[in-house]
Chimera marker file (.cmm) of the C-alpha trace (Angstrom):
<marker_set name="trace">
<marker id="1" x="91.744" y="-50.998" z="254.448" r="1" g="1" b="0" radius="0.5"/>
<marker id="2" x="92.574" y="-47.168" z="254.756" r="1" g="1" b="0" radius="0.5"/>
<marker id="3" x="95.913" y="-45.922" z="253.232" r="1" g="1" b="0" radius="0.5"/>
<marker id="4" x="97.723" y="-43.266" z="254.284" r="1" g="1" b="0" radius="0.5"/>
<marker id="5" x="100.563" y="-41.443" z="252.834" r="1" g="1" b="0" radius="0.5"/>
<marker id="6" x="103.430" y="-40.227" z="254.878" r="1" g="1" b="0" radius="0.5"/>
<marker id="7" x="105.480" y="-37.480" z="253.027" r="1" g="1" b="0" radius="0.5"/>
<marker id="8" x="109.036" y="-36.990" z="254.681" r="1" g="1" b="0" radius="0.5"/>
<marker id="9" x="112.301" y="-34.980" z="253.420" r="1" g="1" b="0" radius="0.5"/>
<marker id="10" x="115.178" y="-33.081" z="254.123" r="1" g="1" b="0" radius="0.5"/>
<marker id="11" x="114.514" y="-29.721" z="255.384" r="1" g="1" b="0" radius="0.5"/>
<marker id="12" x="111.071" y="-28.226" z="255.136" r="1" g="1" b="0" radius="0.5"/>
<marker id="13" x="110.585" y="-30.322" z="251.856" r="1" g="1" b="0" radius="0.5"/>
<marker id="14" x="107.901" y="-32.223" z="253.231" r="1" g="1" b="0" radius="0.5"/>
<marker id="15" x="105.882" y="-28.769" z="255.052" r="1" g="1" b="0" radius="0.5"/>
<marker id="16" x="106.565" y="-27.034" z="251.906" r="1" g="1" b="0" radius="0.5"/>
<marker id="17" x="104.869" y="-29.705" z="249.509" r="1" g="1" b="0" radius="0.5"/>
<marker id="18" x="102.328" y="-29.407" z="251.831" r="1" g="1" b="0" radius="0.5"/>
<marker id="19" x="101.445" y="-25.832" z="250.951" r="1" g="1" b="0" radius="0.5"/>
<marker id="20" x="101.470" y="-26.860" z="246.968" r="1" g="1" b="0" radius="0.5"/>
<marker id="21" x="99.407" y="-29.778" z="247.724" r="1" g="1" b="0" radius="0.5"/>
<marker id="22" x="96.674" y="-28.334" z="249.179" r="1" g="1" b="0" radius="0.5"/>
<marker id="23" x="96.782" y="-25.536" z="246.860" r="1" g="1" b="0" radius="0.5"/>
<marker id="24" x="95.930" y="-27.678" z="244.071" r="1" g="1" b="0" radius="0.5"/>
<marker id="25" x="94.157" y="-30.810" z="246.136" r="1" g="1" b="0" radius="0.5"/>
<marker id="26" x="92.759" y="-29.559" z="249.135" r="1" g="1" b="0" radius="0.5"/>
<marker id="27" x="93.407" y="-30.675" z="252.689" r="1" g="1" b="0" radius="0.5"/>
<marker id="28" x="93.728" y="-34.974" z="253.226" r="1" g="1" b="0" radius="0.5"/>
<marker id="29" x="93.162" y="-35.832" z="256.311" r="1" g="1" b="0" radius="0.5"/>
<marker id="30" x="95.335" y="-39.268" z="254.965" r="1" g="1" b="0" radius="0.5"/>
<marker id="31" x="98.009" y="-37.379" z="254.053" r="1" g="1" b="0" radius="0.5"/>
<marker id="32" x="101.399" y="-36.546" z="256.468" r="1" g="1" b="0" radius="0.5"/>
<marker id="33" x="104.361" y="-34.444" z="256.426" r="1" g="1" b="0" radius="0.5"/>
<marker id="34" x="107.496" y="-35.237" z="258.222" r="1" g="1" b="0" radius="0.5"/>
<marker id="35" x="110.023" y="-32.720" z="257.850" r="1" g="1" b="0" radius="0.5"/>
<marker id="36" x="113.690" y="-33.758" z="258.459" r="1" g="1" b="0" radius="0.5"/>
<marker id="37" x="115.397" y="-30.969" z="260.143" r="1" g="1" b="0" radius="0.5"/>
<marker id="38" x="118.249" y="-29.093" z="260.888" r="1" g="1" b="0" radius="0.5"/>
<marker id="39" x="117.668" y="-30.027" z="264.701" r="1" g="1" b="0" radius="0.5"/>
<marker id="40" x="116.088" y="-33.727" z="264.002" r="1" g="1" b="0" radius="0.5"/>
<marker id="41" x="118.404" y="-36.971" z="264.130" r="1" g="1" b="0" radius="0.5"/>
<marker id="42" x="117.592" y="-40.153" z="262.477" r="1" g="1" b="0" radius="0.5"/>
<marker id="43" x="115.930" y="-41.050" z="265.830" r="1" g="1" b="0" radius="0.5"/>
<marker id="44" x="114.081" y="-38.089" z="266.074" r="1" g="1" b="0" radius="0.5"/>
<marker id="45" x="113.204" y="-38.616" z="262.979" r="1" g="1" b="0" radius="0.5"/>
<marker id="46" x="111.907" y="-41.895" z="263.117" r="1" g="1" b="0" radius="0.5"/>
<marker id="47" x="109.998" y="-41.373" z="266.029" r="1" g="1" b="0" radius="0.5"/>
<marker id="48" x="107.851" y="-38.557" z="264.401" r="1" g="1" b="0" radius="0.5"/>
<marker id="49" x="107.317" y="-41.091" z="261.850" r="1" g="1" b="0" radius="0.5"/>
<marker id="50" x="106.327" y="-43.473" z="264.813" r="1" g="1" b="0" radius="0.5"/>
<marker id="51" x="104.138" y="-41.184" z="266.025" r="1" g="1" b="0" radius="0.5"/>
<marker id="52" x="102.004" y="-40.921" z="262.858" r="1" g="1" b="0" radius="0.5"/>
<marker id="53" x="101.912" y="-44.850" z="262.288" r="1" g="1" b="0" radius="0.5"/>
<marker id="54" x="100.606" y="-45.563" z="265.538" r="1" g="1" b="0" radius="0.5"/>
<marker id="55" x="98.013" y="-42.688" z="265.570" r="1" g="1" b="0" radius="0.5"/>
<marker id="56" x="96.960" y="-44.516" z="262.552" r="1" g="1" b="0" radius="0.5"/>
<marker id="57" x="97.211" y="-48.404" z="263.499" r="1" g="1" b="0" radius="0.5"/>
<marker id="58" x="95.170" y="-50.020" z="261.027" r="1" g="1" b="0" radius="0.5"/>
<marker id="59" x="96.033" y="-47.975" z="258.145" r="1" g="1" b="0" radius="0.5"/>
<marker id="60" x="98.597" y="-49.307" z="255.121" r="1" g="1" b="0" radius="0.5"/>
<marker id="61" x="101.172" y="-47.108" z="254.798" r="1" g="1" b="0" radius="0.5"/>
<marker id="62" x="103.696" y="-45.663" z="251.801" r="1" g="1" b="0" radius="0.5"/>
<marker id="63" x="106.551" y="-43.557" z="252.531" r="1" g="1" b="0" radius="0.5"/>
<marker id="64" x="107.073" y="-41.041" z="249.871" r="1" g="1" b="0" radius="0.5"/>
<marker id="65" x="110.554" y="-39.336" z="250.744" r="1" g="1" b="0" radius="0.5"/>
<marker id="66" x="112.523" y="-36.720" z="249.351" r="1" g="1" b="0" radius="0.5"/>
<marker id="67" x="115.520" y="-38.520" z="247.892" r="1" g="1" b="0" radius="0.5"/>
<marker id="68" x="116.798" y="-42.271" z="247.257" r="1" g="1" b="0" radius="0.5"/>
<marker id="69" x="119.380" y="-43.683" z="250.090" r="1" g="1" b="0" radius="0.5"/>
<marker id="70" x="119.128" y="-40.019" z="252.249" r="1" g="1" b="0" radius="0.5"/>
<marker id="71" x="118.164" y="-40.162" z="256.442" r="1" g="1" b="0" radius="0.5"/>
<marker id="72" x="114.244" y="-40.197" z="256.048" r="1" g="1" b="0" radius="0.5"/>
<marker id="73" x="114.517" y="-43.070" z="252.835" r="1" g="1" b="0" radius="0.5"/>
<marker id="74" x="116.586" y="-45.474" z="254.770" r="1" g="1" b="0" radius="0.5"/>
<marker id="75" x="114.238" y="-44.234" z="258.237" r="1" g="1" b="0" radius="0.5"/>
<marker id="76" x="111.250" y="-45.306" z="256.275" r="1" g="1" b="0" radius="0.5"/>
<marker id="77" x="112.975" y="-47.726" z="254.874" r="1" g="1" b="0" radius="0.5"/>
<marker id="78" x="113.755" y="-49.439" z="257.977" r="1" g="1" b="0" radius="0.5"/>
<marker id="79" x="110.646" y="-48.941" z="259.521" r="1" g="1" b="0" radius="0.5"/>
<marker id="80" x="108.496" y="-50.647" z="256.345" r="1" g="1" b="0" radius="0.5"/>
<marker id="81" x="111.250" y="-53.571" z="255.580" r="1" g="1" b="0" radius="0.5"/>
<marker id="82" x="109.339" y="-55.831" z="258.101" r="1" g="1" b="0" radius="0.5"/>
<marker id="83" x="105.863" y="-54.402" z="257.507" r="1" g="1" b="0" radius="0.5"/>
<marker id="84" x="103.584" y="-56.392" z="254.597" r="1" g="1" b="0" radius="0.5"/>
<marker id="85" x="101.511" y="-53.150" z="255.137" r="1" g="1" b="0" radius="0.5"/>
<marker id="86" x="104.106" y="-50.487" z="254.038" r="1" g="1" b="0" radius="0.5"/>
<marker id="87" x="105.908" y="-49.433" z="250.852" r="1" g="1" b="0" radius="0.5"/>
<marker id="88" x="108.377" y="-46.865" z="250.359" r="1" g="1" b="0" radius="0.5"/>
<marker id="89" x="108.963" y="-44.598" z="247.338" r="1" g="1" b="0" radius="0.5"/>
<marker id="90" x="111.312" y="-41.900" z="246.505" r="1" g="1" b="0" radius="0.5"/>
<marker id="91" x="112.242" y="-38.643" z="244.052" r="1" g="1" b="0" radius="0.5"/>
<marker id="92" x="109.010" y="-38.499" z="243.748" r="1" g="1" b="0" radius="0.5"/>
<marker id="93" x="107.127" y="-35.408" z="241.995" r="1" g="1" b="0" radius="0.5"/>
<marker id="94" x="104.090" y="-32.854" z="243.477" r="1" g="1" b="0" radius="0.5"/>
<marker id="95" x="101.893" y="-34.746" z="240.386" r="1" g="1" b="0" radius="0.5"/>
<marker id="96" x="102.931" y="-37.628" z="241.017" r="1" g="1" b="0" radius="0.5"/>
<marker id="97" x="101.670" y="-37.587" z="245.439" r="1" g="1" b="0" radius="0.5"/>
<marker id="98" x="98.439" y="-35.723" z="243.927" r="1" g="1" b="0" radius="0.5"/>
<marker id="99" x="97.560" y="-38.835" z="241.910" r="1" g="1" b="0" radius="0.5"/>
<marker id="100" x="98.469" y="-41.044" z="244.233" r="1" g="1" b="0" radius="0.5"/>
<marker id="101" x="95.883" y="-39.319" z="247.121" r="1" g="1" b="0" radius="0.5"/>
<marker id="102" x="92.865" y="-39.742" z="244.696" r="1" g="1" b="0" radius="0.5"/>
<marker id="103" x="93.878" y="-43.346" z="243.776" r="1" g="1" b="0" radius="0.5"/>
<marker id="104" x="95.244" y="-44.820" z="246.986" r="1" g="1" b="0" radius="0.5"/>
<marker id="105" x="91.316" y="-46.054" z="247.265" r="1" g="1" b="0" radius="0.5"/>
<marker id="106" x="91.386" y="-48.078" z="244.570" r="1" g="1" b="0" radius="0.5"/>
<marker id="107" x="95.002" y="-49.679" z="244.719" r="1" g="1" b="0" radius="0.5"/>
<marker id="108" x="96.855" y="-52.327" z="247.489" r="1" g="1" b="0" radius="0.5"/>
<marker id="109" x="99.574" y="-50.224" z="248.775" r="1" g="1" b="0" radius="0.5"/>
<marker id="110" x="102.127" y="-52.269" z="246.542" r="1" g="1" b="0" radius="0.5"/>
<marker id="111" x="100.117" y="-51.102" z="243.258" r="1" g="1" b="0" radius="0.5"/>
<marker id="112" x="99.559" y="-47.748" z="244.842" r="1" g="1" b="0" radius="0.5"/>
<marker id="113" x="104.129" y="-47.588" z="245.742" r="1" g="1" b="0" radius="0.5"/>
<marker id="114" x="104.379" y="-48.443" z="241.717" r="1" g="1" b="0" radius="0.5"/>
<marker id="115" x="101.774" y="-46.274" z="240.404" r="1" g="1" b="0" radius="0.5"/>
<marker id="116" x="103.149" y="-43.146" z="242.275" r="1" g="1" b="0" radius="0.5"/>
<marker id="117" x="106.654" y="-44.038" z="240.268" r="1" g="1" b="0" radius="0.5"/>
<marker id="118" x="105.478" y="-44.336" z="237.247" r="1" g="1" b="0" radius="0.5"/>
<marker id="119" x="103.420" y="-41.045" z="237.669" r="1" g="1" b="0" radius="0.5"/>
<marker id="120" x="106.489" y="-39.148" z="238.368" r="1" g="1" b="0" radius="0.5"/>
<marker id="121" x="108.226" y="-40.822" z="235.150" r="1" g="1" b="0" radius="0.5"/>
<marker id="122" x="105.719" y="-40.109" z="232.948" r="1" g="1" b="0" radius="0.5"/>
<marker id="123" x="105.168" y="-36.623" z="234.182" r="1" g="1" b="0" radius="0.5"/>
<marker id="124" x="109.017" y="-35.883" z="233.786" r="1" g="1" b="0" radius="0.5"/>
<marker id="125" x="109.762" y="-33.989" z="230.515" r="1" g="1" b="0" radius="0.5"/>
<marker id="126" x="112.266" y="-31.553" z="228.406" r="1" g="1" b="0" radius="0.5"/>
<marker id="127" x="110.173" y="-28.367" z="227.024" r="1" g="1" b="0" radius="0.5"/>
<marker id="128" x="111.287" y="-28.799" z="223.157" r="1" g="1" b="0" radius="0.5"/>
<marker id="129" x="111.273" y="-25.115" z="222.267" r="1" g="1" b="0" radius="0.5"/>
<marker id="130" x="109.340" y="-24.215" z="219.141" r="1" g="1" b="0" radius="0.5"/>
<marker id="131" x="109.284" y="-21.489" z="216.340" r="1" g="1" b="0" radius="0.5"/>
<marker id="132" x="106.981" y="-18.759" z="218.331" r="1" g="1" b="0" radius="0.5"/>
<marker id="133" x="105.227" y="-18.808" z="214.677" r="1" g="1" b="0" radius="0.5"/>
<marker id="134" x="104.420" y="-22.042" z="214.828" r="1" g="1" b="0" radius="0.5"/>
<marker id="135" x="102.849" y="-21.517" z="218.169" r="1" g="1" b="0" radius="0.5"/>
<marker id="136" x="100.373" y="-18.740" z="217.222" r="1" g="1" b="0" radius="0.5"/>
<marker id="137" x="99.322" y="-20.043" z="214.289" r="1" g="1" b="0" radius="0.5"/>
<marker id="138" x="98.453" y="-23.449" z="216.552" r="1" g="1" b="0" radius="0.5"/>
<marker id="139" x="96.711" y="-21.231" z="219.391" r="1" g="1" b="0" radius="0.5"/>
<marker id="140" x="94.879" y="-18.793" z="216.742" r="1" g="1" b="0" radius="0.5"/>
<marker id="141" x="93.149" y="-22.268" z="215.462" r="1" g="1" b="0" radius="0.5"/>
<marker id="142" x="91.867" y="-23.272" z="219.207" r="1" g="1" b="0" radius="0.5"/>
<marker id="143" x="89.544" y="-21.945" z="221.516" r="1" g="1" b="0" radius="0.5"/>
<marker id="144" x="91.717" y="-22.100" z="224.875" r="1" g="1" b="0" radius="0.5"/>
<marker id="145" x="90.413" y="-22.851" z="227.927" r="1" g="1" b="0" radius="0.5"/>
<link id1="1" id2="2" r="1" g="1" b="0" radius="0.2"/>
<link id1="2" id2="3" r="1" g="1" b="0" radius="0.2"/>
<link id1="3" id2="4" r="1" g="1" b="0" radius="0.2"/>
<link id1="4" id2="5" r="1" g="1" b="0" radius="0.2"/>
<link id1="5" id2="6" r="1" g="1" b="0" radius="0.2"/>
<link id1="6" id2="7" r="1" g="1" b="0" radius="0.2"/>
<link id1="7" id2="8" r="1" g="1" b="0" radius="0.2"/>
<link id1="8" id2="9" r="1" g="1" b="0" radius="0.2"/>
<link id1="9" id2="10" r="1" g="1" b="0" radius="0.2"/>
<link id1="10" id2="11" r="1" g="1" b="0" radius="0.2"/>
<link id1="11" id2="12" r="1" g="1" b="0" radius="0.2"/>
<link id1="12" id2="13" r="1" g="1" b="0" radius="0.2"/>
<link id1="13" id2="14" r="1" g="1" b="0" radius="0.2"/>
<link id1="14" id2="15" r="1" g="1" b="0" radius="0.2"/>
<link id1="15" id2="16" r="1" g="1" b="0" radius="0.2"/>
<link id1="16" id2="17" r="1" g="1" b="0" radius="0.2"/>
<link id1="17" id2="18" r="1" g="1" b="0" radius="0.2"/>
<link id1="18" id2="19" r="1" g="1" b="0" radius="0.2"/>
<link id1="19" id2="20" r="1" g="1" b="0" radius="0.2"/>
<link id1="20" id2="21" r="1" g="1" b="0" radius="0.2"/>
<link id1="21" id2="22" r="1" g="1" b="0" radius="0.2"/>
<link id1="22" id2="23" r="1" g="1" b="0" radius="0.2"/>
<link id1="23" id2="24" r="1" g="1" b="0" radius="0.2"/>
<link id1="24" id2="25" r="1" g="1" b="0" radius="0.2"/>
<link id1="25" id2="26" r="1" g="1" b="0" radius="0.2"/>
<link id1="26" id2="27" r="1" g="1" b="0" radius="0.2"/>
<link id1="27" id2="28" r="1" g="1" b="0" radius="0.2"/>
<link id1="28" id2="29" r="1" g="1" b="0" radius="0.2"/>
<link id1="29" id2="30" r="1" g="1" b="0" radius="0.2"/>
<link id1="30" id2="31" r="1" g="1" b="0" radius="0.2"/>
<link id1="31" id2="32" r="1" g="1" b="0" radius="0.2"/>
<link id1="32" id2="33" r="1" g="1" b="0" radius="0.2"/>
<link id1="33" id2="34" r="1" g="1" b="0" radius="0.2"/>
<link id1="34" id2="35" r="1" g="1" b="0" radius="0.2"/>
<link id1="35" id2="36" r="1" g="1" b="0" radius="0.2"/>
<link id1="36" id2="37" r="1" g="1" b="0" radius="0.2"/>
<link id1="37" id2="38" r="1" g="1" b="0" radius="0.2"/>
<link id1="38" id2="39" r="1" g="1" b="0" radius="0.2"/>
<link id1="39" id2="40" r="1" g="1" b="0" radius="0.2"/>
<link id1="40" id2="41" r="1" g="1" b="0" radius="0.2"/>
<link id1="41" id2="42" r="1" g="1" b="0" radius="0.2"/>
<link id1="42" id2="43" r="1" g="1" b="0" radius="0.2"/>
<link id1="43" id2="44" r="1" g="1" b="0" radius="0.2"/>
<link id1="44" id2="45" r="1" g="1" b="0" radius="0.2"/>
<link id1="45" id2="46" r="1" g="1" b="0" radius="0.2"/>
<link id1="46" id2="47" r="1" g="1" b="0" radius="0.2"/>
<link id1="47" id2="48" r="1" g="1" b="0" radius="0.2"/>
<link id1="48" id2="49" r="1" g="1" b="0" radius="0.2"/>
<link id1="49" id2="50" r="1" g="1" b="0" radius="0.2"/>
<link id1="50" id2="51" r="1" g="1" b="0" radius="0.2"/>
<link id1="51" id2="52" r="1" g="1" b="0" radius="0.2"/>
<link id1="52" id2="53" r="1" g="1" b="0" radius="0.2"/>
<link id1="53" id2="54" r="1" g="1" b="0" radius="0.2"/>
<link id1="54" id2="55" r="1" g="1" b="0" radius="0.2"/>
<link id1="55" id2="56" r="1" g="1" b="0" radius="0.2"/>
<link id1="56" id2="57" r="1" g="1" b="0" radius="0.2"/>
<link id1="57" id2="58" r="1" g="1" b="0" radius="0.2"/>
<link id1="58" id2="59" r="1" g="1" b="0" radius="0.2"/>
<link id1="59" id2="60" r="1" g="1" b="0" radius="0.2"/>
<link id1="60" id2="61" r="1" g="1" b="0" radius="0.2"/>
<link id1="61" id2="62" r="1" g="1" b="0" radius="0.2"/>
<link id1="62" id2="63" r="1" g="1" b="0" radius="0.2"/>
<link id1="63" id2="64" r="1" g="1" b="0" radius="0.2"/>
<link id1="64" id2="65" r="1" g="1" b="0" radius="0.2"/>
<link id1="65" id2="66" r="1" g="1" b="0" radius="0.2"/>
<link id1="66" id2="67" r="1" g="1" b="0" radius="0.2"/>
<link id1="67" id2="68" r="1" g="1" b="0" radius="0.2"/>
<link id1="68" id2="69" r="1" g="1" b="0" radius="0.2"/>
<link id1="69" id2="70" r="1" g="1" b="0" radius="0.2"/>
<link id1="70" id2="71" r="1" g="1" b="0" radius="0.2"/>
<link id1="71" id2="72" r="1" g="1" b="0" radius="0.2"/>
<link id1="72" id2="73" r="1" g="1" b="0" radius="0.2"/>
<link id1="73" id2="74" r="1" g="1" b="0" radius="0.2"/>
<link id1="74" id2="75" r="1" g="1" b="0" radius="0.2"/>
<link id1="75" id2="76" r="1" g="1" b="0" radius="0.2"/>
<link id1="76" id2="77" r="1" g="1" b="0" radius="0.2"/>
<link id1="77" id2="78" r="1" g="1" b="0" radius="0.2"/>
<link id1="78" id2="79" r="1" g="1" b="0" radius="0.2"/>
<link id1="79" id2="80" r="1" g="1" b="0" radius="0.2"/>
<link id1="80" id2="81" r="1" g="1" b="0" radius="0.2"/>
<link id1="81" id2="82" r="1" g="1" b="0" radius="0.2"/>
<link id1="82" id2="83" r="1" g="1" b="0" radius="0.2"/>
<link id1="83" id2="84" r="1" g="1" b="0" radius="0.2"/>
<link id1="84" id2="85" r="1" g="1" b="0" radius="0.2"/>
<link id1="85" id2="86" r="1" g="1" b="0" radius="0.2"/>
<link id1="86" id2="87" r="1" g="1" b="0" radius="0.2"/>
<link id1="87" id2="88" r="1" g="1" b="0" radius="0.2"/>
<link id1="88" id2="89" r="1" g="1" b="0" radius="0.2"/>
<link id1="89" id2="90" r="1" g="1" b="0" radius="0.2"/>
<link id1="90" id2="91" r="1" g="1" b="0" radius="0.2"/>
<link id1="91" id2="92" r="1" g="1" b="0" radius="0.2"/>
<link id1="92" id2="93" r="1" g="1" b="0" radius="0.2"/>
<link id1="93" id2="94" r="1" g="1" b="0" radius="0.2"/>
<link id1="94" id2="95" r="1" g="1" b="0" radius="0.2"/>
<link id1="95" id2="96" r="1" g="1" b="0" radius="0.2"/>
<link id1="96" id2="97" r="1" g="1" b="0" radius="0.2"/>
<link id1="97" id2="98" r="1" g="1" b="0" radius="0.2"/>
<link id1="98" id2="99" r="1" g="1" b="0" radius="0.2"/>
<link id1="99" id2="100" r="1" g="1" b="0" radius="0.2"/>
<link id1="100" id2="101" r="1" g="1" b="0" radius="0.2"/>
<link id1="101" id2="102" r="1" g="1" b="0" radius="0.2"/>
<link id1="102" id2="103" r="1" g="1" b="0" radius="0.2"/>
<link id1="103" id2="104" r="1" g="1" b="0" radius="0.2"/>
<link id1="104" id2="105" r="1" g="1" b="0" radius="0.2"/>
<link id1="105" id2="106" r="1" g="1" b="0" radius="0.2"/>
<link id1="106" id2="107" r="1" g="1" b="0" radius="0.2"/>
<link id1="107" id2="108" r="1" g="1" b="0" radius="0.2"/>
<link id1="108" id2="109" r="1" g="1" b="0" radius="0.2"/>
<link id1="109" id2="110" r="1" g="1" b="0" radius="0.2"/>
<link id1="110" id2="111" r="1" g="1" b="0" radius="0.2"/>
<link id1="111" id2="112" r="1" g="1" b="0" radius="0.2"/>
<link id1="112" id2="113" r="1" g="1" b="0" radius="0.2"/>
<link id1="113" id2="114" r="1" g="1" b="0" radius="0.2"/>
<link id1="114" id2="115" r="1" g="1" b="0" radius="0.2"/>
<link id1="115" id2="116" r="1" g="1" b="0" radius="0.2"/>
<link id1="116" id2="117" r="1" g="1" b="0" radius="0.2"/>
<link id1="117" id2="118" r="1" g="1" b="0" radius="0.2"/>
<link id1="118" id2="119" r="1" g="1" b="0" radius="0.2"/>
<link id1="119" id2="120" r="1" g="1" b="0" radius="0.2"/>
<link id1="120" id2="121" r="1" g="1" b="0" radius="0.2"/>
<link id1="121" id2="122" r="1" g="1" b="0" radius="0.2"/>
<link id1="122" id2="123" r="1" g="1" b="0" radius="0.2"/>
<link id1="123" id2="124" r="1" g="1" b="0" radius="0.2"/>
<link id1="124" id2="125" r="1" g="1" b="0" radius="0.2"/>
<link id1="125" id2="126" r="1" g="1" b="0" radius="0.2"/>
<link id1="126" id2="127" r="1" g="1" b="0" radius="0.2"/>
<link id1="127" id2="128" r="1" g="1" b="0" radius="0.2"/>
<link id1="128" id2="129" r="1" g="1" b="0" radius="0.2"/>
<link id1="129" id2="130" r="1" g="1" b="0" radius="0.2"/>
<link id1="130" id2="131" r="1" g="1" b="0" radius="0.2"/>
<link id1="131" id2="132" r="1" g="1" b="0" radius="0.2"/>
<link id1="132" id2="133" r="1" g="1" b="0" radius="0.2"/>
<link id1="133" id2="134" r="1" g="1" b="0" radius="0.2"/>
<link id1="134" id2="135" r="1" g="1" b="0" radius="0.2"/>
<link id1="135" id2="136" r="1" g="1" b="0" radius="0.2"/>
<link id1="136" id2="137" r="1" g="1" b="0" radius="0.2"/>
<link id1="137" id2="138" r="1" g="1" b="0" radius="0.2"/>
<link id1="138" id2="139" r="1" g="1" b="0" radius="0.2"/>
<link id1="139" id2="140" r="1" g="1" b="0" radius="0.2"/>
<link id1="140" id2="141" r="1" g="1" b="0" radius="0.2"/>
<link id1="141" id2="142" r="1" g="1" b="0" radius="0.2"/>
<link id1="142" id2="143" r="1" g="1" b="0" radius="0.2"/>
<link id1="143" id2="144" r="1" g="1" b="0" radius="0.2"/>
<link id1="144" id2="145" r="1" g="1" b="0" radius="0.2"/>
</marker_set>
């Protein structure tokens, strides 16, 4: 069954993942962004997620939004609780939604909702700094890219 992923946050978080996304990815015609505005209400809101769903009626759907218990979580939220078909994710990172697009083929859309989580985990990290020394002497000994 085709997936799609519906990308929704506050502001122009979702429109300006977007732009990084298909920087890196390219364009996916599976993939959606559903800014919450300054001018949008919860209803609004949920009705441009709606809109998206039903333009896309036999797809499975996850929800990847912005941050945990804000407007487009709990709008997603409340549109997936009764839907076998839906999951919903959130604080999720930009590495995190590309993995997930070249996966979502090979996952159900529960495995795909827990792999996107544990992508963002893993890919969540303190820079230890180093002696700069330590550094050249490690990149003097490799070829690079």
């Amino acid at each position: 069954m085709k997936k799609i992923i519906i990308l929704s946050g506050h502001g122009h978080y979702a429109t300006g993942l977007q732009s990084s996304i298909e920087l890196l990815a390219g364009k996916n015609e599976d993939m959606f962004f559903v800014d919450f505005t300054v001018e949008d209400t919860d209803v609004t809101l949920k009705e441009k997620m709606l809109k998206v769903i039903d333009e896309n009626k036999e797809s499975e759907v996850l929800f990847v939004c912005d941050i945990l218990g804000g407007t487009p979580f709990k709008t997603a939220a409340e549109i997936a609780n009764s839907n076998d078909k839906m999951e919903v994710v959130a604080g999720c990172n930009v590495g995190s939604v590309i993995e997930s697009i070249f996966q979502k083929d090979t996952m159900t859309i529960g495995e795909l909702a827990e792999s996107i989580v544990d992508a963002s985990k893993q890919s969540t990290m303190k820079f230890n700094k180093v002696v700069i020394s330590e550094v050249l002497d490690y990149l003097d000994t490799e070829d690079g890219i």
